[in-house]
C-alpha positions, 0 to 999 in steps of 0.5 A, spaced: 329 444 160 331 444 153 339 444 155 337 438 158 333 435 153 338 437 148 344 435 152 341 428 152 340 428 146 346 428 145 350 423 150 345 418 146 348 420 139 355 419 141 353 412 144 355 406 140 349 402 137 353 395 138 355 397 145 347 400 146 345 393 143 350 389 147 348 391 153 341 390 152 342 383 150 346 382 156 340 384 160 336 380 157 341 374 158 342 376 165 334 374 166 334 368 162 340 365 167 338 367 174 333 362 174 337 357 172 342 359 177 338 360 183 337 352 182 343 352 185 345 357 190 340 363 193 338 369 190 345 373 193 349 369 190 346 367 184 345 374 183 353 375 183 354 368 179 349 370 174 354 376 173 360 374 172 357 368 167 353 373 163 360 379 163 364 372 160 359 370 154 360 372 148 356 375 143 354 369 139 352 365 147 349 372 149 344 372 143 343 364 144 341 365 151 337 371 151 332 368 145 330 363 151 327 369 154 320 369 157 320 360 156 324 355 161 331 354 160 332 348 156 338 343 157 341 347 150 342 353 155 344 350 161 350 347 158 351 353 155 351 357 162 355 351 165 360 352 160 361 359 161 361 358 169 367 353 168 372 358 164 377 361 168 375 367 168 369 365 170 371 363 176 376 368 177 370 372 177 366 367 181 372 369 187 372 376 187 365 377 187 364 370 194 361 365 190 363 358 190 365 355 184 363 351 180 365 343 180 366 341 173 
């Protein structure tokens, strides 16, 4: 058991905080998209969609929609989330993943 808890111990020492803190605010955004998505397209498929858009956000955009947590998404944030979906790589990913795309 102490092997156990050391070797955890471990394997988050070696973890990159920014990595940790950029997985977490992706999370976080991920729970801020879904809704709006879901306005959209069931929840299977949004759920994919909200994927992609969150895997192609920038930093700077993840930190945006994540401060929208636990309130409405508001139109600031919408076209936030609309505009990632209508990168190509967004799209690409919308593909690959069976969700239709988005209209622009």
């Amino acid at each position: 058991m102490r092997g156990m808890v050391l070797a955890s111990v471990l394997v988050l020492a070696a973890c990159d905080p920014n990595q940790v803190a950029d997985q977490a605010g992706r999370r976080i955004a991920a729970s801020v998209v879904l809704p709006v998505v879901q306005l959209d397209m069931p929840t299977p498929l949004a759920q994919r969609a909200t994927d992609c858009i969150v895997r192609n956000a920038t930093a700077a955009e993840v930190q945006a929609l994540a401060r929208d947590v636990a309130v409405v998404a508001g139109s600031s944030t919408k076209a936030t989330i609309r505009g990632i979906a209508l990168r190509p790589e967004a799209a690409a990913c919308f593909a690959a993943s069976g969700v239709p795309p988005v209209r622009p």
